[in-house]
C-alpha positions as CSV (number, residue, x, y, z in Angstrom):
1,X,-17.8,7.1,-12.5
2,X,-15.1,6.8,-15.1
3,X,-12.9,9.9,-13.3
4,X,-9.8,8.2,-11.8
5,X,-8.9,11.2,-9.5
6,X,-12.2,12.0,-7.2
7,X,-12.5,14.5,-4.2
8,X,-14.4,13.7,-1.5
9,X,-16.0,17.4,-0.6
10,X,-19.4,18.9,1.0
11,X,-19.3,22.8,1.7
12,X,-20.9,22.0,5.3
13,X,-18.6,20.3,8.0
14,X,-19.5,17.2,9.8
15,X,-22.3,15.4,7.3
16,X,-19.9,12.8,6.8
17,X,-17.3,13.2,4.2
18,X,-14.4,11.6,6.2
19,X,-16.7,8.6,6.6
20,X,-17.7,8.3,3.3
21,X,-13.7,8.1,2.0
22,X,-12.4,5.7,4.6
23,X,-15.7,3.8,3.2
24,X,-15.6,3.9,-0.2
25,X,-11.7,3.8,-0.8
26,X,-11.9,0.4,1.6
27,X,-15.0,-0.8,-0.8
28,X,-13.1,-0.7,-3.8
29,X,-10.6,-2.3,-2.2
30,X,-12.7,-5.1,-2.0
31,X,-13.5,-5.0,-5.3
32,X,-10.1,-5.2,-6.8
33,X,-8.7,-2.0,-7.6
34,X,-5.9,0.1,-6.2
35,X,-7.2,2.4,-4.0
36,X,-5.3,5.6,-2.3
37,X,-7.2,7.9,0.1
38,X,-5.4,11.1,1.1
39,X,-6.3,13.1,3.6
40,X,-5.7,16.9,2.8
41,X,-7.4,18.3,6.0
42,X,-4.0,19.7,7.4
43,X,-4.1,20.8,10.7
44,X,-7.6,18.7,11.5
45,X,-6.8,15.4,10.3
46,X,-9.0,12.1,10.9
47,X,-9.1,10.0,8.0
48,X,-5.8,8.1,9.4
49,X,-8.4,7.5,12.7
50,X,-11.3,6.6,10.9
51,X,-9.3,4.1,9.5
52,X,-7.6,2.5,12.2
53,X,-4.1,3.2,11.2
54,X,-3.2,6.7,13.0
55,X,-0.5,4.4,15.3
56,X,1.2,4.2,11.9
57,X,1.5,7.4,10.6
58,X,5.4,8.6,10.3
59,X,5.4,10.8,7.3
60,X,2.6,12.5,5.9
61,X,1.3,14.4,3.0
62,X,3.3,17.9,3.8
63,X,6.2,15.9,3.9
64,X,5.8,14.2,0.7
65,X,5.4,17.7,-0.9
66,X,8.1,18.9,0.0
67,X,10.7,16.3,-0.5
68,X,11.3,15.1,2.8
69,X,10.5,11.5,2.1
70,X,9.8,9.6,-0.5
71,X,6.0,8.5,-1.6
72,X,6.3,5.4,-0.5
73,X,7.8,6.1,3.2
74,X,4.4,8.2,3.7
75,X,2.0,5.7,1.9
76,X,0.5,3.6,5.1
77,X,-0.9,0.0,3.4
78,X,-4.4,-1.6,5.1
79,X,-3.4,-4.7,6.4
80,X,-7.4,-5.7,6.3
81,X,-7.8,-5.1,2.6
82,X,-5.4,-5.8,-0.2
83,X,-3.9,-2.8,-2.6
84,X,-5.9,0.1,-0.1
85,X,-3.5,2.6,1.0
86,X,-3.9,6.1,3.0
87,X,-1.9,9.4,2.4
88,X,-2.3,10.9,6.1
89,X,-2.6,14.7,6.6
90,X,-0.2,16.8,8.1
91,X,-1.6,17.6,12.4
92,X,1.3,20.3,12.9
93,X,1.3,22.5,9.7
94,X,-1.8,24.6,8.1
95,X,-3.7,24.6,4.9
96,X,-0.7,27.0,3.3
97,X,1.9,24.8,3.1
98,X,-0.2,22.8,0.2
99,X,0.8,23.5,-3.0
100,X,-1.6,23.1,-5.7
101,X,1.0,22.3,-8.6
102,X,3.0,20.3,-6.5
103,X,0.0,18.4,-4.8
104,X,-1.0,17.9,-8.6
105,X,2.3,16.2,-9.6
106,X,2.0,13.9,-6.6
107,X,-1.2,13.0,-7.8
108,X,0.3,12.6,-11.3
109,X,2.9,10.2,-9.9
110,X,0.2,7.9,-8.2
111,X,-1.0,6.8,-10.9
112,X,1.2,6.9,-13.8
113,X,4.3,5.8,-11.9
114,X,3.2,3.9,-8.8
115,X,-0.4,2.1,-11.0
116,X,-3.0,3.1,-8.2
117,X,-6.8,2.6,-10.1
118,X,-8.4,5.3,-8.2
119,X,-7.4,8.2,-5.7
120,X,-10.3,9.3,-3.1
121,X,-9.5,13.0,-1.7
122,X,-11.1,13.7,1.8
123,X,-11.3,17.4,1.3
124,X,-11.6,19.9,4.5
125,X,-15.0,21.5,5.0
126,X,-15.6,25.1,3.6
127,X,-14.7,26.7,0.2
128,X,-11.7,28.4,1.0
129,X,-7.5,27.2,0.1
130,X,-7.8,24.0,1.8
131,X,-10.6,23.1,-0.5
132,X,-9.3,24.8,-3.6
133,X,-6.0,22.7,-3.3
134,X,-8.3,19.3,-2.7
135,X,-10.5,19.9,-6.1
136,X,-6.9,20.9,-8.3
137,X,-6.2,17.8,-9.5
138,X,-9.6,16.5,-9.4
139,X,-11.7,14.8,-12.2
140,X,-14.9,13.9,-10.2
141,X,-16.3,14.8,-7.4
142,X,-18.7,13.2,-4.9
143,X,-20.5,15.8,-2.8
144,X,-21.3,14.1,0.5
145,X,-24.8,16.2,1.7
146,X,-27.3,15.5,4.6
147,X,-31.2,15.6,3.6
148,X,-31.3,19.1,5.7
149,X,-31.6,22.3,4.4
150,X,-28.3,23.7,5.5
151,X,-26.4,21.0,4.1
152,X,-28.4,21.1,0.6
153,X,-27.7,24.9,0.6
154,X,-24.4,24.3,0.9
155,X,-23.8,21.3,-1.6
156,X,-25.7,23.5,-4.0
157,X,-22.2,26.0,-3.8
158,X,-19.9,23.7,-3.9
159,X,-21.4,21.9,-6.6
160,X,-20.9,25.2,-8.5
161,X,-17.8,26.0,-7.7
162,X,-16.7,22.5,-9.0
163,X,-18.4,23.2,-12.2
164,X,-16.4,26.4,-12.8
165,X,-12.6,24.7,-12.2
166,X,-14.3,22.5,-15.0
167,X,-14.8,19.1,-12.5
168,X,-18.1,18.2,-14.4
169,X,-18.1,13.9,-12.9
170,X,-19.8,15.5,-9.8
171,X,-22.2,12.4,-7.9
172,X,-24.3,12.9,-4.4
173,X,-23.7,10.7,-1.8
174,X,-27.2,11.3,0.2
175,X,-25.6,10.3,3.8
176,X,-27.7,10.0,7.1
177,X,-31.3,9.1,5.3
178,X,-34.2,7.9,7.6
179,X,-36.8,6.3,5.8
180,X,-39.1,7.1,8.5
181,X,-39.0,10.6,8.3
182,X,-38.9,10.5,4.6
183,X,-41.9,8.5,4.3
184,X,-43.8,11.1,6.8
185,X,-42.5,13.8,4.8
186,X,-40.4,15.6,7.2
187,X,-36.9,14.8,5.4
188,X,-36.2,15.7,1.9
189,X,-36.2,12.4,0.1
190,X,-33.5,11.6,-3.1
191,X,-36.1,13.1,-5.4
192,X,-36.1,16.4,-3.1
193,X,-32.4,17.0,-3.3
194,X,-31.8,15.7,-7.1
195,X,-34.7,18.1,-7.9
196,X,-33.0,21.4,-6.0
197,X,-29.2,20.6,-7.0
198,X,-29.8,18.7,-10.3
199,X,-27.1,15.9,-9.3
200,X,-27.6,12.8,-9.7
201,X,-26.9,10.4,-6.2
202,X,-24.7,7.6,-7.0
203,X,-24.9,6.4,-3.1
204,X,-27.7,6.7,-0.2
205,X,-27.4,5.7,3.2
206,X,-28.9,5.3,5.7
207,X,-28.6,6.4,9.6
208,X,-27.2,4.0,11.5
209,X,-26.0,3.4,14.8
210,X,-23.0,0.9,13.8
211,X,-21.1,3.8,11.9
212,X,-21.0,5.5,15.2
213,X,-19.1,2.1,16.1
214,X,-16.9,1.5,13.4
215,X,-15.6,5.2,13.6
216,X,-14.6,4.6,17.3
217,X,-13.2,1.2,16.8
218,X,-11.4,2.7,13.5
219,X,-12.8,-0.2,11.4
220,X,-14.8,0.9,8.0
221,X,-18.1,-0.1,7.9
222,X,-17.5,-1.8,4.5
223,X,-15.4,-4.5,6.6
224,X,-18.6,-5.6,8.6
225,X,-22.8,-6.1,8.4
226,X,-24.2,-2.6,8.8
227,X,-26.7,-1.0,6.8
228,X,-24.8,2.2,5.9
229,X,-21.4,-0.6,5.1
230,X,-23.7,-2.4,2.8
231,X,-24.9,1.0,1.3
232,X,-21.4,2.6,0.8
233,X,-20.7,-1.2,-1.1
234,X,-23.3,-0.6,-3.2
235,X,-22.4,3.1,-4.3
236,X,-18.5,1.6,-5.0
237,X,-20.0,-0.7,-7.1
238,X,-22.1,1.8,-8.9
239,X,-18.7,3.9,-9.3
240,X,-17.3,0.8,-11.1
241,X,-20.6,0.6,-13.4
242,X,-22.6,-2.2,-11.7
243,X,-26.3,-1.9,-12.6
244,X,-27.2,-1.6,-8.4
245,X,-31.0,-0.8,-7.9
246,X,-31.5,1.9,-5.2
247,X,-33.8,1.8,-1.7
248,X,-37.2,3.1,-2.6
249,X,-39.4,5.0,0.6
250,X,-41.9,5.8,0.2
251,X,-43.1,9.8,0.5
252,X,-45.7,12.1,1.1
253,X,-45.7,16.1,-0.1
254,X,-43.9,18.0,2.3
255,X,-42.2,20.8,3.2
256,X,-40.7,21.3,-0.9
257,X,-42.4,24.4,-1.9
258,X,-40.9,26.5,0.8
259,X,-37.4,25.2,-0.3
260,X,-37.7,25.6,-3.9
261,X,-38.2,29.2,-2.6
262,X,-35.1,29.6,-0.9
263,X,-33.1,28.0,-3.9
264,X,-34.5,30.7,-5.9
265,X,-37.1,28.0,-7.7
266,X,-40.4,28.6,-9.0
């Protein structure tokens, strides 16, 4: 992905978008670019404890917006990996005190003024003002859905709605795969979901136990020997244009006819 400016987004609540920021952002990290996440779930947020670093948190994002301390008071730097750096969200204001414009110019003055590579967005959940402000300054998108029908369903709206405020860099990140239910054919498989939403996934992972961990310990996964960290290392270095072959399962016929029937297919 060439976009420099990507939201993090998903329609559906709790299919992993928070996890697949703190990842990614920490994975470029590692692979040598300036990274800021920014958490605009205001009110909710958890990007800050996903990461380890909500014992830092002073300023935040709200504050930052409106002029109550400078960018780099709010910025919190990673100790654990060079040049990554998190924006926290706001935990005593709502979702209208973000300012598209003004959130825009903040996002201007990352990377024109203060040289950061790439800004991740962790979007909240839903379509509504929290989200519109997320996607304003966005170029790309990655749209984090599970291999279940709800969460399809709802990628396939947000994936239009990103189409329409002209974000057209829009990636999958297939999160929460088991192989063993797509081989059986009880799980939609990457060919299932890239055949209903037309996207292609620039990141699968897998299910796996140690994310569970890493979230509660507020390490990234990326920083250890999991499964899902070695697959979120592999989608950051497909972002950055590496030629990285995908995990093959194989699939039997399942259960697609009935969904191409619900998305309205043939």
């Amino acid at each position: 992905m060439e976009s420099k400016v990507i939201v993090v987004t998903s329609g559906k609540g709790g299919v992993g978008k928070t996890t697949t920021t703190a990842n990614i952002g920490a994975a470029l990290a590692k692979l040598g670019e300036k990274v800021a996440v920014i958490d605009v779930d205001v009110g909710l947020r958890n990007l800050d404890v996903v990461m380890g670093l909500e014992s830092r948190v002073v300023f935040d994002l709200i504050d930052v917006l409106e002029g109550k301390c400078r960018m780099n008071q709010a910025l919190i730097r990673d100790k654990r990996v060079e040049n990554l750096f998190l924006l926290p969200a706001s935990q005593t204001r709502d979702k209208d005190a973000l300012d598209p414009e003004v959130f825009k110019g903040v996002i201007r003055r990352l990377i024109e003024e203060d040289g950061f590579n790439r800004i991740l967005i962790d979007s909240p959940a839903g379509i509504e003002s929290g989200f519109r402000t997320a996607a304003a300054p966005a170029e790309g998108a990655l749209v984090v859905v599970n291999p279940e029908v709800s969460s399809v369903r709802d990628a396939d709206r947000i994936i239009g709605l990103l189409e329409a405020a002209q974000v057209n860099d829009i990636r999958l990140v297939i999160n929460r795969l088991r192989p063993k239910m797509v081989a059986s054919g009880n799980m939609l498989s990457e060919a299932d979901i890239l055949d209903i939403l037309g996207v292609k996934p620039i990141g699968i992972v897998p299910e796996d136990e140690g994310i569970i961990v890493s979230t509660n310990v507020g390490e990234p996964a990326v920083l250890g020997r999991t499964k899902a960290g070695e697959a979120f290392m592999a989608t950051a270095r497909r972002m950055k244009g590496e030629d990285v072959p995908y995990p093959k399962f194989e699939e039997k016929s399942g259960f697609m006819e009935a969904l191409r029937r619900l998305f309205g297919g043939a």
